[in-house]
C-alpha positions as CSV (number, residue, x, y, z in Angstrom):
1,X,41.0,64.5,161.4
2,X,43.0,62.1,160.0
3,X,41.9,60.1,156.6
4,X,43.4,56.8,155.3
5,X,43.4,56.3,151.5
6,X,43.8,52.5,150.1
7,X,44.4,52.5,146.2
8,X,46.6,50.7,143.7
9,X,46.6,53.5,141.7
10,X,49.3,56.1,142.6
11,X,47.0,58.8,140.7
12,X,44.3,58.3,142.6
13,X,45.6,58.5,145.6
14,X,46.9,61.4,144.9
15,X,43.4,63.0,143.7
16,X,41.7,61.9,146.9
17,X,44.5,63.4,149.1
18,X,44.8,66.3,147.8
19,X,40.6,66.9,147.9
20,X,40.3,65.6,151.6
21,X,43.5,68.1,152.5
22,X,41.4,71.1,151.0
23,X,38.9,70.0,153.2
24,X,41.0,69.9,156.4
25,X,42.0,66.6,156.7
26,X,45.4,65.6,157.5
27,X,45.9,61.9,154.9
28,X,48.0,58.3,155.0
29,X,48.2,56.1,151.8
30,X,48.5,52.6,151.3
31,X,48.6,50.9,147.8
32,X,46.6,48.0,148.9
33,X,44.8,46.3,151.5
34,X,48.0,44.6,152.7
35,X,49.7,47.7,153.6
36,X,46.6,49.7,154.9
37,X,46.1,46.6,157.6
38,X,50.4,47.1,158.0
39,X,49.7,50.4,158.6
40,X,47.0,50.5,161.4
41,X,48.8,47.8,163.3
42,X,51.7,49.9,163.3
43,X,49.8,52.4,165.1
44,X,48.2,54.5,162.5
45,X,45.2,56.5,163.2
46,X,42.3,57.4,161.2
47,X,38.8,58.6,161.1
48,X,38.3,58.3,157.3
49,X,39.0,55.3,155.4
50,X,38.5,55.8,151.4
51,X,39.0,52.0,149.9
52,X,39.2,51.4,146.3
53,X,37.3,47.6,146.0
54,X,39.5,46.3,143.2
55,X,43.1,46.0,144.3
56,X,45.8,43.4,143.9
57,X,47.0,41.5,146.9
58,X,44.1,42.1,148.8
59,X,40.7,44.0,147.8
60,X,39.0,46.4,149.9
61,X,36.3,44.6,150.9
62,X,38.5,41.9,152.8
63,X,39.9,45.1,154.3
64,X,36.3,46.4,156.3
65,X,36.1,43.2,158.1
66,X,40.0,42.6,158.7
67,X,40.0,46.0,160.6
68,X,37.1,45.6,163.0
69,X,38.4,42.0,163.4
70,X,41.4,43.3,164.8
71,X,39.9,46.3,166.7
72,X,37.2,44.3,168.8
73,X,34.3,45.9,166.1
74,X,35.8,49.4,166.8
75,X,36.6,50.3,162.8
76,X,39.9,52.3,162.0
């Protein structure tokens, strides 16, 4: 299973990839919403998204409706 992680902070990210490895997960990063959206149109996968809300450039909640815009409703 693959998990996406979206957060501006580079410490974070790093907590929350390190927990969803131990758990068997296999992670990407992004430090915004920008690059998470960059990301999945350049043909990464995921089944788990973890979004922090308050990010520069572009939150997380423009991110949930972004994705299944551009998926058909389908999520990551």
């Amino acid at each position: 299973m693959r998990a996406l992680i979206i957060d501006d902070a580079r410490v974070m990210r790093r907590i929350v990839a390190t927990t969803l490895r131990d758990l068997g997960f296999e992670t990407a990063e992004a430090g915004d919403g920008r690059q998470a959206l960059d990301l999945l149109e350049a043909g990464e996968r995921c089944d788990l998204a973890c979004v922090d809300w308050d990010m520069p450039v572009m939150a997380g909640l423009p991110v949930v409706p972004a994705v299944r815009a551009r998926r058909g409703g389908r999520g990551l």
